[in-house]
Biopython code that builds the backbone (N, CA, C, O; Angstrom):
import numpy as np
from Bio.PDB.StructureBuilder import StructureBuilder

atoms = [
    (1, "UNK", "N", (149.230, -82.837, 79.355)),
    (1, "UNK", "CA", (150.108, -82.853, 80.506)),
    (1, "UNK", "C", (150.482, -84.294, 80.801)),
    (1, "UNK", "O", (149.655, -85.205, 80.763)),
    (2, "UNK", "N", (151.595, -84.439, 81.056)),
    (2, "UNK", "CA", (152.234, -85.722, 81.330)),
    (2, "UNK", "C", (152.087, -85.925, 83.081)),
    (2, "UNK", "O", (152.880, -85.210, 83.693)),
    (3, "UNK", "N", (151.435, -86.557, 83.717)),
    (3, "UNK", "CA", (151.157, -86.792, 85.215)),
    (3, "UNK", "C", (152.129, -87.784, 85.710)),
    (3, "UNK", "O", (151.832, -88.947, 85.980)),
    (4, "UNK", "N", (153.345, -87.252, 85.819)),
    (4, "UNK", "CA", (154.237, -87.717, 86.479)),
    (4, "UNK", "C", (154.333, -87.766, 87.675)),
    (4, "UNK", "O", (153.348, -88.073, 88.346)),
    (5, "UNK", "N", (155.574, -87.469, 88.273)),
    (5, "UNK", "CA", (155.690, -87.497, 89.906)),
    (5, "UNK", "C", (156.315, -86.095, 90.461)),
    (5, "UNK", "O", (156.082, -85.625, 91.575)),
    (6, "UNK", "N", (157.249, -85.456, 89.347)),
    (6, "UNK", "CA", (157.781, -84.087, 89.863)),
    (6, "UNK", "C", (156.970, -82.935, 89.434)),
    (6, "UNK", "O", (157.332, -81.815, 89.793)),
    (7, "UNK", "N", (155.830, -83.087, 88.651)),
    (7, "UNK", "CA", (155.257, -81.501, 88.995)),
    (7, "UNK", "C", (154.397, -81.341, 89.836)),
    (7, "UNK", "O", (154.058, -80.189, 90.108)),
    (8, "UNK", "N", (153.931, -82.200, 90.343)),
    (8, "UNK", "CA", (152.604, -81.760, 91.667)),
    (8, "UNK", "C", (153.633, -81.335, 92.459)),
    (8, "UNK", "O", (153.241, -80.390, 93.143)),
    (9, "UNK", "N", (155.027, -81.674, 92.719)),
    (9, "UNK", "CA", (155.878, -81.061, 93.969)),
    (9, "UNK", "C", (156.263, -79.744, 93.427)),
    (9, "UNK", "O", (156.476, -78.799, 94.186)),
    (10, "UNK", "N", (156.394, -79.609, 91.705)),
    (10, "UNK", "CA", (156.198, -77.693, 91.586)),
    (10, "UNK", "C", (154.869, -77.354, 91.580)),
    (10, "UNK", "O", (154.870, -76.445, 90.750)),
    (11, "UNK", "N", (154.160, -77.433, 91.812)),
    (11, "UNK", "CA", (152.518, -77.077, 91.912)),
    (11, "UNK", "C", (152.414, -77.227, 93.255)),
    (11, "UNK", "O", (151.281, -76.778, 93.429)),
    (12, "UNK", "N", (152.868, -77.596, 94.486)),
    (12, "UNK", "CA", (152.834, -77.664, 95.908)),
    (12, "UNK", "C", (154.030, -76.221, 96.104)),
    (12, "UNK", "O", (153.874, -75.502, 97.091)),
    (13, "UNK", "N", (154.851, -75.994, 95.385)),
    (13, "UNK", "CA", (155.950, -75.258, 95.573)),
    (13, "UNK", "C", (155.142, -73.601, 95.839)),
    (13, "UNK", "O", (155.080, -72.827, 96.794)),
    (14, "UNK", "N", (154.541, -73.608, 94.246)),
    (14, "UNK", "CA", (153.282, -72.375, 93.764)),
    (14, "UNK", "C", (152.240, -71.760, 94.212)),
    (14, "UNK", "O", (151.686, -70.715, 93.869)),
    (15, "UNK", "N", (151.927, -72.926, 95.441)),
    (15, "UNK", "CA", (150.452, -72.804, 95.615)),
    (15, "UNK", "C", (149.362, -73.550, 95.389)),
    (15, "UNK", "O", (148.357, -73.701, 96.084)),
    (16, "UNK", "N", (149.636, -73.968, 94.429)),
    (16, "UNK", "CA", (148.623, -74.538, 93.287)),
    (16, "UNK", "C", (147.406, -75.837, 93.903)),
    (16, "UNK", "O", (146.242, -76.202, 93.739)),
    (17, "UNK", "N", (148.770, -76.197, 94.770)),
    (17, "UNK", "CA", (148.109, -77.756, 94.778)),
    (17, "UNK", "C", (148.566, -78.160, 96.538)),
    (17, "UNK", "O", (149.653, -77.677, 96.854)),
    (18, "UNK", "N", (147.932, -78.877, 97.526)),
    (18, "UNK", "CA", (148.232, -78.439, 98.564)),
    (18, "UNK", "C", (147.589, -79.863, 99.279)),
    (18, "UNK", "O", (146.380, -80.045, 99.424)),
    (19, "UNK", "N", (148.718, -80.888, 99.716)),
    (19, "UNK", "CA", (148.400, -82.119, 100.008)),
    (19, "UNK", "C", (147.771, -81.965, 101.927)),
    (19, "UNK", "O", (148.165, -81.177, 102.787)),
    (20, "UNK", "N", (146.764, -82.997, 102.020)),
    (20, "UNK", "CA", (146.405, -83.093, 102.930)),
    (20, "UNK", "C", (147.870, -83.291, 104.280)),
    (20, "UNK", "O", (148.993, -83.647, 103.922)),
    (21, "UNK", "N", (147.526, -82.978, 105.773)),
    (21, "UNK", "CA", (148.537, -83.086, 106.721)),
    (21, "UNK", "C", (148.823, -84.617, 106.658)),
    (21, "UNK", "O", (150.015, -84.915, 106.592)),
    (22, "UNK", "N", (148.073, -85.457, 106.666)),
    (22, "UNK", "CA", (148.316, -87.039, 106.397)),
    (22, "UNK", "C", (149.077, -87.273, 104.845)),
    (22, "UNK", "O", (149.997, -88.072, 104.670)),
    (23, "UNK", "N", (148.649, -86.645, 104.077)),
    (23, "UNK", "CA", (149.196, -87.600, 102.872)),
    (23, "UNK", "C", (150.537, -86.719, 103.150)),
    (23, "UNK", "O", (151.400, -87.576, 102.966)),
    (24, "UNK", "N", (151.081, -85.777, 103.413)),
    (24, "UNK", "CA", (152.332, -85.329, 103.935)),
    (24, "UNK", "C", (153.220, -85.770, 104.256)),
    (24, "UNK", "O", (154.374, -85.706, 103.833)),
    (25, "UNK", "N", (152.622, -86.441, 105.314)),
    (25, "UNK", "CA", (153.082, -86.757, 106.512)),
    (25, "UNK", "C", (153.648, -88.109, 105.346)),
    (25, "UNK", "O", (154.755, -87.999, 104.819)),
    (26, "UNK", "N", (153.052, -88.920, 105.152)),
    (26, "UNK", "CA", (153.124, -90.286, 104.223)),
    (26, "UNK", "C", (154.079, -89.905, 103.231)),
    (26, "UNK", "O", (154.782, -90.911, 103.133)),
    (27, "UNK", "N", (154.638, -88.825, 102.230)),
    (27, "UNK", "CA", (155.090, -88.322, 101.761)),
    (27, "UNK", "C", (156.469, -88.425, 101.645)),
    (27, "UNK", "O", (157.256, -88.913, 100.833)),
    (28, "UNK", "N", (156.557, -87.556, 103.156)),
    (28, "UNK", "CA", (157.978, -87.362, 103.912)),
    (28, "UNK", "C", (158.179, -88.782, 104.345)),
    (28, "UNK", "O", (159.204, -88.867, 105.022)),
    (29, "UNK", "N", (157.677, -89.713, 104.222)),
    (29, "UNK", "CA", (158.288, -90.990, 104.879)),
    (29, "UNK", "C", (158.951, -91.671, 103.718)),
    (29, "UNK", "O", (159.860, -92.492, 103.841)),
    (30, "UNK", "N", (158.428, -91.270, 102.574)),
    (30, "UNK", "CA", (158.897, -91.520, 101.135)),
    (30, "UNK", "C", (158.299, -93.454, 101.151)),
    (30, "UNK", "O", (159.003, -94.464, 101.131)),
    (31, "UNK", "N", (156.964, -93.341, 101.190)),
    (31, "UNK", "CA", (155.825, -94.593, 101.431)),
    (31, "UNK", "C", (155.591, -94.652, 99.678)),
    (31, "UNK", "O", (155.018, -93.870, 98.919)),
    (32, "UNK", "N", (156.394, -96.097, 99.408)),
    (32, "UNK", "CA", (155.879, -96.341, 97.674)),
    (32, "UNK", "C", (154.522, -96.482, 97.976)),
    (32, "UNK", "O", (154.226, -97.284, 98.862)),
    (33, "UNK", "N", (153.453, -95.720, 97.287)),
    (33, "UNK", "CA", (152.588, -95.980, 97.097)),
    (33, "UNK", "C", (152.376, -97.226, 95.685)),
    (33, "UNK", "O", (153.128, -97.378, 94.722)),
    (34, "UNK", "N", (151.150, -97.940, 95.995)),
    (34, "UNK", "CA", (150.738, -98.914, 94.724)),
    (34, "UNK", "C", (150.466, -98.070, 93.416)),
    (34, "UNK", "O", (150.402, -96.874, 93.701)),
    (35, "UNK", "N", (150.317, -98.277, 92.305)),
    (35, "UNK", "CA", (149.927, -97.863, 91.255)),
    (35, "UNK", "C", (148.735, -98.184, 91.195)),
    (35, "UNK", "O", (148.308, -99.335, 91.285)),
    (36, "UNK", "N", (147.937, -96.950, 90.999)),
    (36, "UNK", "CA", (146.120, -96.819, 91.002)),
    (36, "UNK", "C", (145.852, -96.677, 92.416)),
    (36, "UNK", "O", (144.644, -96.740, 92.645)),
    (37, "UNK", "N", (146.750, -96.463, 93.695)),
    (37, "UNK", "CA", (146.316, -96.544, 94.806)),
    (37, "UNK", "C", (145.165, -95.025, 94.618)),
    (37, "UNK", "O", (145.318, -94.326, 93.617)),
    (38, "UNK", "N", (144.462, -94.787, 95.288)),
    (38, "UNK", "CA", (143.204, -93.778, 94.959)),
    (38, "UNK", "C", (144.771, -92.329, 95.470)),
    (38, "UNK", "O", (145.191, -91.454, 94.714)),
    (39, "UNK", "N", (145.115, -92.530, 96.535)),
    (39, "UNK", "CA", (146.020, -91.077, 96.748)),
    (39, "UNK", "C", (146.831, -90.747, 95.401)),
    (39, "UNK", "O", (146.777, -89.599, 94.960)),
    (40, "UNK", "N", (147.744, -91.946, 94.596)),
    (40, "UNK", "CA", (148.215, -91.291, 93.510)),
    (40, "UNK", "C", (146.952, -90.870, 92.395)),
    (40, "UNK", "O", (146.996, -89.744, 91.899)),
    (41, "UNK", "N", (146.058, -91.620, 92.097)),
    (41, "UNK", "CA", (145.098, -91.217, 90.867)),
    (41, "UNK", "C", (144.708, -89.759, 91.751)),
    (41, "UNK", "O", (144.558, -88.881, 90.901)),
    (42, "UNK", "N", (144.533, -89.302, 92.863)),
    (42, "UNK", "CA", (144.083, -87.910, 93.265)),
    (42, "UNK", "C", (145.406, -87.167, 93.275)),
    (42, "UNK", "O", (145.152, -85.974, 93.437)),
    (43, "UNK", "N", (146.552, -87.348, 93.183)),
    (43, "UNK", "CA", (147.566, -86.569, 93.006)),
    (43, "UNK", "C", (147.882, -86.022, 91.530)),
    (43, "UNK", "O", (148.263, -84.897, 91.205)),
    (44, "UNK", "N", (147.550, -87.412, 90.542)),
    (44, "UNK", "CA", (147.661, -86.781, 89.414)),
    (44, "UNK", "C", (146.714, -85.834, 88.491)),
    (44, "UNK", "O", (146.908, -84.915, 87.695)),
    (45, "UNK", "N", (145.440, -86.624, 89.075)),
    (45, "UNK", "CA", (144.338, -86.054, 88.456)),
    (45, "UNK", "C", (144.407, -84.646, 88.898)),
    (45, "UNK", "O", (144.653, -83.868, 87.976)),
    (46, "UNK", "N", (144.236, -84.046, 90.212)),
    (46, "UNK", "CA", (144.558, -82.972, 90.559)),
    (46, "UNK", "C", (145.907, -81.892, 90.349)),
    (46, "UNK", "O", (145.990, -80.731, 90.749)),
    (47, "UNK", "N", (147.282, -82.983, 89.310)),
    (47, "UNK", "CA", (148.140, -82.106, 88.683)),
    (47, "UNK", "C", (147.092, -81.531, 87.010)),
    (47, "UNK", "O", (147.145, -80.399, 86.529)),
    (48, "UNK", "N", (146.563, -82.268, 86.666)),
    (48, "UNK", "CA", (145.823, -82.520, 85.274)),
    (48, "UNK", "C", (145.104, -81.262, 85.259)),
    (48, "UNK", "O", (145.278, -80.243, 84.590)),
    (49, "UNK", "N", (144.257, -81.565, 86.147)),
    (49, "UNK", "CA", (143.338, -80.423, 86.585)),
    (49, "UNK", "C", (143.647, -79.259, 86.264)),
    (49, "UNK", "O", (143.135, -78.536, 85.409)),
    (50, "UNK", "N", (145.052, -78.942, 87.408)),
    (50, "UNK", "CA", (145.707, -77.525, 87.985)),
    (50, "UNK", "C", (146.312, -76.886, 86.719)),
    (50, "UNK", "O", (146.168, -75.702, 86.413)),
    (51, "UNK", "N", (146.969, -77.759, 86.053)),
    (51, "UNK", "CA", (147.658, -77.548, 84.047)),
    (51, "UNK", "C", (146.428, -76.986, 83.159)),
    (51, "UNK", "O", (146.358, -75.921, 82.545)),
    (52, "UNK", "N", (145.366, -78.156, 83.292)),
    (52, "UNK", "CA", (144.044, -77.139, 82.409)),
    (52, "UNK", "C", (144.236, -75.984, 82.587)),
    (52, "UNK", "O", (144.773, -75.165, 81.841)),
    (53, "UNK", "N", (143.617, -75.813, 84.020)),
    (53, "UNK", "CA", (143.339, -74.244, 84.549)),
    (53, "UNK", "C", (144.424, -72.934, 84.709)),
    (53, "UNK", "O", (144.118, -71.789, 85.040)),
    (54, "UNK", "N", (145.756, -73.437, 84.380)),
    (54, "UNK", "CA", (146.420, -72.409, 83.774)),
    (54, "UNK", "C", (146.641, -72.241, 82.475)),
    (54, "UNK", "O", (147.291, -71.381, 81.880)),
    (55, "UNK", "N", (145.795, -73.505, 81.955)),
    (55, "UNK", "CA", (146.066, -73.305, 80.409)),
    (55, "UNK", "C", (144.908, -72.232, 79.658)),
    (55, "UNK", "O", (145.194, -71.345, 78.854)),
    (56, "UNK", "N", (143.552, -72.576, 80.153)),
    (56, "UNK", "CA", (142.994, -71.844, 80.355)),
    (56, "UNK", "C", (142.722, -70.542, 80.201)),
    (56, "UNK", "O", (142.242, -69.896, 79.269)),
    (57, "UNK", "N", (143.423, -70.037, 82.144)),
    (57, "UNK", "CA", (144.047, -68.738, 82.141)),
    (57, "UNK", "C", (144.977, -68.115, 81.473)),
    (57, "UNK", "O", (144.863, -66.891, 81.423)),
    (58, "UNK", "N", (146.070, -68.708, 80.824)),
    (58, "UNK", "CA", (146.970, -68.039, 79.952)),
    (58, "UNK", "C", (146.258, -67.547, 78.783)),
    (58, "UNK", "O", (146.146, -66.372, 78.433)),
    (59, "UNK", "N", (145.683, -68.825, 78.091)),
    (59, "UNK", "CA", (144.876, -68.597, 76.940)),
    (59, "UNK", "C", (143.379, -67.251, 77.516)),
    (59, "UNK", "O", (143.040, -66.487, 76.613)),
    (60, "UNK", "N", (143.072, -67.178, 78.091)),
    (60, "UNK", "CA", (142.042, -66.143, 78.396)),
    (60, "UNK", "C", (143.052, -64.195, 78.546)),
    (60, "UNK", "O", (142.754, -63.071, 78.142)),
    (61, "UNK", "N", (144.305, -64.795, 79.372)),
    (61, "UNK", "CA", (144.866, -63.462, 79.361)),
    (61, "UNK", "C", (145.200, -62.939, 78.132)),
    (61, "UNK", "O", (144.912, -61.826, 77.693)),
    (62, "UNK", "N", (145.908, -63.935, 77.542)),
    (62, "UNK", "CA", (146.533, -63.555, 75.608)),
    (62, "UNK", "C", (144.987, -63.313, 74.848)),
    (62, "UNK", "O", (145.076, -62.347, 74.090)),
    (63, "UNK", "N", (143.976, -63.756, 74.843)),
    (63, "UNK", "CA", (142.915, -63.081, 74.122)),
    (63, "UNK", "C", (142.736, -61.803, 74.562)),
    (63, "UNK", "O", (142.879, -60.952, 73.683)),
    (64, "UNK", "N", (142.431, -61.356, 75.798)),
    (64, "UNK", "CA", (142.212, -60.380, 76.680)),
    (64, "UNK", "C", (142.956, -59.043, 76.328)),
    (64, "UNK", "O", (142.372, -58.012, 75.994)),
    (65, "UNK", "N", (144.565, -59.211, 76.463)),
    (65, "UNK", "CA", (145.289, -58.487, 76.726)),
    (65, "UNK", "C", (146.251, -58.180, 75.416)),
    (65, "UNK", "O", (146.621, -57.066, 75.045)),
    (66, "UNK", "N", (146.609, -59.653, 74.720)),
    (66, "UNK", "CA", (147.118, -59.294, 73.125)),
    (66, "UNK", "C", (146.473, -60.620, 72.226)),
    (66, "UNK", "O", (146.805, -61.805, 72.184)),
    (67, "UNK", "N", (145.361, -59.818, 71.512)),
    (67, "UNK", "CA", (144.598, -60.173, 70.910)),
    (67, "UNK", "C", (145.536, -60.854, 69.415)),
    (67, "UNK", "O", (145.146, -61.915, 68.927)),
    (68, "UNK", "N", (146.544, -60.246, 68.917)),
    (68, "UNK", "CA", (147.454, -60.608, 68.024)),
    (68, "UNK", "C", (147.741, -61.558, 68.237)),
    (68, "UNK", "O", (147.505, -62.240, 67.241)),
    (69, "UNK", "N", (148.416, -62.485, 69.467)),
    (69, "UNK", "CA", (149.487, -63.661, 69.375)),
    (69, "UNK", "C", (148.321, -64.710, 69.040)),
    (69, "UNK", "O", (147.126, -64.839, 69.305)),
    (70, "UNK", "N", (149.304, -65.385, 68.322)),
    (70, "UNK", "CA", (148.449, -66.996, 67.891)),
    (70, "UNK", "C", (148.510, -67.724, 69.094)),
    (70, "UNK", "O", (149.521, -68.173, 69.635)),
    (71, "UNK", "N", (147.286, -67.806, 69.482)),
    (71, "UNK", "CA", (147.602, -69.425, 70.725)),
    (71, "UNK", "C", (147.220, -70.442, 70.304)),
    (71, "UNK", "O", (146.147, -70.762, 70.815)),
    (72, "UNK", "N", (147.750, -71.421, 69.290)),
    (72, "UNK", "CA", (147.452, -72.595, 68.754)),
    (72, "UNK", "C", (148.652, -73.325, 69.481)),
    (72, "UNK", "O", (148.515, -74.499, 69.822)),
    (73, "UNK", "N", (149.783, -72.663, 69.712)),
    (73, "UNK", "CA", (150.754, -73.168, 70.361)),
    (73, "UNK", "C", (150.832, -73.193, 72.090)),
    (73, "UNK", "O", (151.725, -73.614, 72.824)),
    (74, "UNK", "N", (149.450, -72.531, 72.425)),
    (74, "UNK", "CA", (149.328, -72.537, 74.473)),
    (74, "UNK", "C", (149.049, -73.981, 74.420)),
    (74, "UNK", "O", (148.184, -74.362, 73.632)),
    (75, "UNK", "N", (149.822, -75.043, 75.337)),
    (75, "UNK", "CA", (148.903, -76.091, 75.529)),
    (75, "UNK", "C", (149.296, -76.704, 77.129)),
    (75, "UNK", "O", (149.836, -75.981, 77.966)),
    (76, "UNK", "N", (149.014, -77.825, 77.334)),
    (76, "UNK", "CA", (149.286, -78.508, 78.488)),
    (76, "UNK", "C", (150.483, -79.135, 78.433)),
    (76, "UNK", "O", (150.930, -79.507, 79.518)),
    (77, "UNK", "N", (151.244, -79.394, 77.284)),
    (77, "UNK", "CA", (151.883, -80.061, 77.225)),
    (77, "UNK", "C", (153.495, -78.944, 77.770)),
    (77, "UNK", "O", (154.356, -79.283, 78.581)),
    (78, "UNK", "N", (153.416, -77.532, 76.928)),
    (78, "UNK", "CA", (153.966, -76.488, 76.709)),
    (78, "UNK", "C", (154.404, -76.151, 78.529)),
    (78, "UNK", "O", (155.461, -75.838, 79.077)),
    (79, "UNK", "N", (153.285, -76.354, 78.934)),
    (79, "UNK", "CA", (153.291, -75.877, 80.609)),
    (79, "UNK", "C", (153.632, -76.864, 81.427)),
    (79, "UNK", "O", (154.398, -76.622, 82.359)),
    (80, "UNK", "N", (153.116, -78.170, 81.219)),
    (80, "UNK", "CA", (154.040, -79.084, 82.108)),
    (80, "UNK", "C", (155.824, -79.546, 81.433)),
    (80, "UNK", "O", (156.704, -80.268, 81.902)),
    (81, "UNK", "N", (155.776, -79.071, 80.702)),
    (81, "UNK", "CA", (157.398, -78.951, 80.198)),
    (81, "UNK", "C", (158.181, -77.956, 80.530)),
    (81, "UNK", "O", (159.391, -78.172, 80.599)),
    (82, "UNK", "N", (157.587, -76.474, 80.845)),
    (82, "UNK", "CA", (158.360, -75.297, 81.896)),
    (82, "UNK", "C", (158.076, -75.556, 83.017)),
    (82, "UNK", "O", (159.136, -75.221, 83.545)),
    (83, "UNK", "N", (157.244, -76.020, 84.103)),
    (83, "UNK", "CA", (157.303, -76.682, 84.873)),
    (83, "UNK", "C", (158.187, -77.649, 85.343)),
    (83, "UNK", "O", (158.517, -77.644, 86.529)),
    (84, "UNK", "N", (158.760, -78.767, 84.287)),
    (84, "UNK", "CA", (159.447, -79.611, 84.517)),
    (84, "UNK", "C", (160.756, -79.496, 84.795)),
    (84, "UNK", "O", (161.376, -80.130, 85.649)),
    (85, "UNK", "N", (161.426, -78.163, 83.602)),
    (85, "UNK", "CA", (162.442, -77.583, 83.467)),
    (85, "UNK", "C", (162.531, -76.671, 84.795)),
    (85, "UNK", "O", (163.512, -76.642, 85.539)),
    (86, "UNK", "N", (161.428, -75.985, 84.954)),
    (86, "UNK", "CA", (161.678, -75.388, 86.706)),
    (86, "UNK", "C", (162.023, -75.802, 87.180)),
    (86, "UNK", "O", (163.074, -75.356, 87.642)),
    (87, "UNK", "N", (161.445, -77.404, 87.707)),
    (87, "UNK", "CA", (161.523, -78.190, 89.310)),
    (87, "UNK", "C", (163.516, -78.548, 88.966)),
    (87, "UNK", "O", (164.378, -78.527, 89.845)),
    (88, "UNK", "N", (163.745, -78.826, 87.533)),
    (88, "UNK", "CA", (165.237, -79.166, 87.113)),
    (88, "UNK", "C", (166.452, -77.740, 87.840)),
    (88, "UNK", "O", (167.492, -77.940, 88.467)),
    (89, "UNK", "N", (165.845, -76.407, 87.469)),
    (89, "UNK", "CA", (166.658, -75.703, 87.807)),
    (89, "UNK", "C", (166.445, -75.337, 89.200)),
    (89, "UNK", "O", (167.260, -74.576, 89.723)),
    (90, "UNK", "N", (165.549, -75.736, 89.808)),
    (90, "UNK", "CA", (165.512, -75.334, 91.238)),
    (90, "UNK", "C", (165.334, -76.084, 92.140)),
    (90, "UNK", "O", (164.753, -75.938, 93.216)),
    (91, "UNK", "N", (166.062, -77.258, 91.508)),
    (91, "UNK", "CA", (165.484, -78.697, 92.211)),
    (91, "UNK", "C", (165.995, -78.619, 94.266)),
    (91, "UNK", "O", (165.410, -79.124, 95.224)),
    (92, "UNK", "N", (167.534, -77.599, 94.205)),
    (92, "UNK", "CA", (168.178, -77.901, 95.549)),
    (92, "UNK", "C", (166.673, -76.828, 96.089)),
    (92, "UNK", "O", (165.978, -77.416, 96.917)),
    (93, "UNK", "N", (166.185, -75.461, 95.717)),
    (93, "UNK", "CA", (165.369, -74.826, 96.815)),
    (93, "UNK", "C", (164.152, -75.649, 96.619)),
    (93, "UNK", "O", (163.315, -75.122, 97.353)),
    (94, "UNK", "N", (163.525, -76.814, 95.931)),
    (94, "UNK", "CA", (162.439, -77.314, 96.274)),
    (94, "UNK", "C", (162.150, -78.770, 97.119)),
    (94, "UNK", "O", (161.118, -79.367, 97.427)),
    (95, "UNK", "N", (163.658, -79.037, 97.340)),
    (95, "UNK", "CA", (163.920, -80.266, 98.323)),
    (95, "UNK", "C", (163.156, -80.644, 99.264)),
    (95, "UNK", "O", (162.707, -81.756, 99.542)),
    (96, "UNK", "N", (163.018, -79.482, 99.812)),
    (96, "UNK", "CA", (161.751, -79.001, 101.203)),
    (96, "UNK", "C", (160.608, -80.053, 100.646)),
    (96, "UNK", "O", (160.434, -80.980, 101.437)),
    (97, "UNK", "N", (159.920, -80.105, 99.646)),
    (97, "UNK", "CA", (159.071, -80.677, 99.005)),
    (97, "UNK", "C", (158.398, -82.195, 98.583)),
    (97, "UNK", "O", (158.139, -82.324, 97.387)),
    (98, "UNK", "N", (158.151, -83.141, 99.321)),
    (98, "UNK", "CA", (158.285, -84.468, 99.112)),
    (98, "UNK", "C", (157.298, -84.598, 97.708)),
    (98, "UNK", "O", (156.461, -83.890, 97.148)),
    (99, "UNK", "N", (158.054, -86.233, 97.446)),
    (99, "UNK", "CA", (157.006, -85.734, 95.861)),
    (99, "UNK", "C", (156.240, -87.539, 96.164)),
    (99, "UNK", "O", (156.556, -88.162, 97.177)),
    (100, "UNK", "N", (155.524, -87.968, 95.402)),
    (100, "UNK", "CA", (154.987, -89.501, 95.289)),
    (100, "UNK", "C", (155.987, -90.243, 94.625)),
    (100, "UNK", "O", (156.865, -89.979, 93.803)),
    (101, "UNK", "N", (155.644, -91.127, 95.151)),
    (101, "UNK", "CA", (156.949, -92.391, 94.311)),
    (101, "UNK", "C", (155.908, -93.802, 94.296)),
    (101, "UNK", "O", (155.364, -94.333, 95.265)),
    (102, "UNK", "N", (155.851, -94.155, 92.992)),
    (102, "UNK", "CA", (154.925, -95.283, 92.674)),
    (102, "UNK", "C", (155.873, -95.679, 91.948)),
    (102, "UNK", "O", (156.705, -95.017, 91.327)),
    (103, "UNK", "N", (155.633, -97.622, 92.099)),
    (103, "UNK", "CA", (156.389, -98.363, 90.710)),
    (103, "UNK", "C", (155.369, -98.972, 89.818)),
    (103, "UNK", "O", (154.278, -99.542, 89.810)),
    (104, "UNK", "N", (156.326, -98.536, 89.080)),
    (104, "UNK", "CA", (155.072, -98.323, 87.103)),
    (104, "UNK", "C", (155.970, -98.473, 86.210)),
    (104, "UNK", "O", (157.122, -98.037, 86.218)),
    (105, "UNK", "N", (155.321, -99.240, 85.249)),
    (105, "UNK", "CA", (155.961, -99.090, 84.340)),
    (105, "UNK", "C", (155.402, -97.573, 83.184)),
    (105, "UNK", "O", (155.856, -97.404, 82.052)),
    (106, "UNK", "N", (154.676, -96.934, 83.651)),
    (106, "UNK", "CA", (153.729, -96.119, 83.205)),
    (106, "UNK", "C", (154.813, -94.443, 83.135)),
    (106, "UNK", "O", (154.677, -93.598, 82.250)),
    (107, "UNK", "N", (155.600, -94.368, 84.050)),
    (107, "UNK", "CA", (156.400, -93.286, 84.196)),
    (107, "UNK", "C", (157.160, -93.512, 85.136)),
    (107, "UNK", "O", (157.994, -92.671, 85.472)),
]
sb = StructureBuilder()
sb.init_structure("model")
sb.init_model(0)
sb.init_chain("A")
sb.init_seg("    ")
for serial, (resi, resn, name, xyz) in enumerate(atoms, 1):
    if name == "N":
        sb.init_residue(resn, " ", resi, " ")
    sb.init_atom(name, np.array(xyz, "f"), 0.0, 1.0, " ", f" {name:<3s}", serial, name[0])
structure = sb.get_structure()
């Protein structure tokens, strides 16, 4: 998974992932955070996380349910790339959504 800045705001969209009322609040003010500040390393780490654990789950349902399909091809990478393409096609209904903004040369 690539720990950028627009999928924790589709993973806030989902459910998935669910920022404190303060870091929100900080959010919506659109506050550059520093690079390595501890709120972004807990924003991403906790996108990282949330990608395992559907990778995971996908891979547990396809054993489960169709034992046939090859999952050599389920990965993290696979899921934060439909993810990415989501937040692209639904970018006007996820506006609602503030995302982190750090300067990096990193992403």
């Amino acid at each position: 998974m690539f720990a950028d800045y627009r999928i924790p705001q589709v993973l806030v969209h989902f459910g998935s992932l669910e920022y404190t009322p303060e870091l929100l609040e900080l959010l919506k003010k659109d506050t550059i955070l520093q690079n390595g500040d501890p709120m972004e390393v807990e924003i991403r780490g906790a996108s990282i996380y949330i990608i395992e654990e559907v990778k995971d789950a996908v891979l547990a349902i396809l054993k489960q349910k169709h034992p046939d399909v090859d999952t050599r091809n389920v990965n993290s990478i696979l899921i934060d790339q439909y993810l990415w393409d989501y937040r692209r096609e639904h970018a006007t209904e996820l506006e609602y959504i503030p995302f982190h903004k750090v300067l990096s040369i990193y992403y």
